[in-house]
C-alpha positions in Angstrom: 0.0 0.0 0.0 1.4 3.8 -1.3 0.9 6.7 1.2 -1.3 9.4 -0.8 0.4 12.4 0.3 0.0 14.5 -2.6 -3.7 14.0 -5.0 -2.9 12.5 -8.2 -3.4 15.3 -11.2 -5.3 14.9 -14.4 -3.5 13.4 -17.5 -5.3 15.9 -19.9 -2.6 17.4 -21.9 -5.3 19.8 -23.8 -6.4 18.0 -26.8 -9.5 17.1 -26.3 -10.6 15.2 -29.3 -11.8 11.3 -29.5 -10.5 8.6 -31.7 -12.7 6.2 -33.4 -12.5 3.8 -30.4 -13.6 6.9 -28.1 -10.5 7.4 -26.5 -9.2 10.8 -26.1 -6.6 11.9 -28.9 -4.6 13.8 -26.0 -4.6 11.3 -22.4 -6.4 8.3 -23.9 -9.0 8.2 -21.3 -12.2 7.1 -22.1 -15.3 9.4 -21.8 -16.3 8.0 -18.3 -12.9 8.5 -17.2 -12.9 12.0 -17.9 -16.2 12.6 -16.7 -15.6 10.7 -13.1 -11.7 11.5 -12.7 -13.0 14.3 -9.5 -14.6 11.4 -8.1 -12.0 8.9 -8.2 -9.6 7.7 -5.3 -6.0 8.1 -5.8 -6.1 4.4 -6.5 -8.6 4.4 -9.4 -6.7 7.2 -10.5 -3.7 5.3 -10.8 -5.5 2.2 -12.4 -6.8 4.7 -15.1 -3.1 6.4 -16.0 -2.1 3.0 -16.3 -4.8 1.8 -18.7 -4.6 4.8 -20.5 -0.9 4.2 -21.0 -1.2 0.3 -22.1 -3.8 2.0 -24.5 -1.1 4.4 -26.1 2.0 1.7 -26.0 -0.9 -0.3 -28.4 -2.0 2.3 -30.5 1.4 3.4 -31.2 2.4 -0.5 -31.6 -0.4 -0.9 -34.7 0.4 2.4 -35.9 4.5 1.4 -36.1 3.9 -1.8 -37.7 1.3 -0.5 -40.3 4.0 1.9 -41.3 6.7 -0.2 -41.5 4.8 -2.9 -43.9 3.5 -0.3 -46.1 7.1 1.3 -46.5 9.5 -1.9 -46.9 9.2 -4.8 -48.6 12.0 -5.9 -47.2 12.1 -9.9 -46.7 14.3 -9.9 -43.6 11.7 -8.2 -41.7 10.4 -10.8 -39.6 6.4 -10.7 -39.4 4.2 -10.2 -36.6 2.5 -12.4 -34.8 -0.4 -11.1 -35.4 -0.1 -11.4 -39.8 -2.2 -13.9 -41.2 0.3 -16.6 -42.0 1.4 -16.5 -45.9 0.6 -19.7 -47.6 2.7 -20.9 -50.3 2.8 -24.0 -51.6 5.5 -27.0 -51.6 7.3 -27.6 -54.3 8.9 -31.0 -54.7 12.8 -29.6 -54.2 11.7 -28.1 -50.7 11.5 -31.8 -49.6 14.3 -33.7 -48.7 13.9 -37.0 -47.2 17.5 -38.5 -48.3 18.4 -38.4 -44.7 15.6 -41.0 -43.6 16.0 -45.0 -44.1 12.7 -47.3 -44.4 
């Protein structure tokens, strides 16, 4: 358990605008958030900045990897996890079996 000296200030930076997932451009607080922050314990408070900074880290994370496909095509670029896997299909040199005795 923290002491609670001090309150725990807003994360508004000033731009108060909201994506398309209703997050706030500026803190990424949801509207309830912002509406209920006066309410909230310094715990809450806490919880919140923390979502609201797992939210960025992600949004920044699909942003960064949306980028980076549409400006490389380089091959070493190792996919994400989250790419559907390419298919392509086997071809009879990919095979080798020489190794294995029956």
């Amino acid at each position: 358990m923290q002491l609670d000296f001090f309150d725990i200030p807003s994360p508004c930076v000033g731009i108060c605008q909201s994506d398309d997932k209703g997050y706030c451009l500026g803190c990424m607080r949801t509207r309830d958030e912002r509406q209920d922050w006066r309410n909230f314990d310094n715990d809450d408070k806490q919880k919140v900045i923390k979502r609201c900074i797992q939210r960025r880290k992600r949004k920044l994370g699909q942003s960064k990897s949306k980028a980076v496909k549409e400006q490389t095509n380089d091959p070493d670029l190792q996919p994400s996890l989250l790419d559907q896997p390419k298919s392509r299909p086997i071809k009879d040199n990919d095979l080798d079996f020489s190794e294995f005795e029956l």
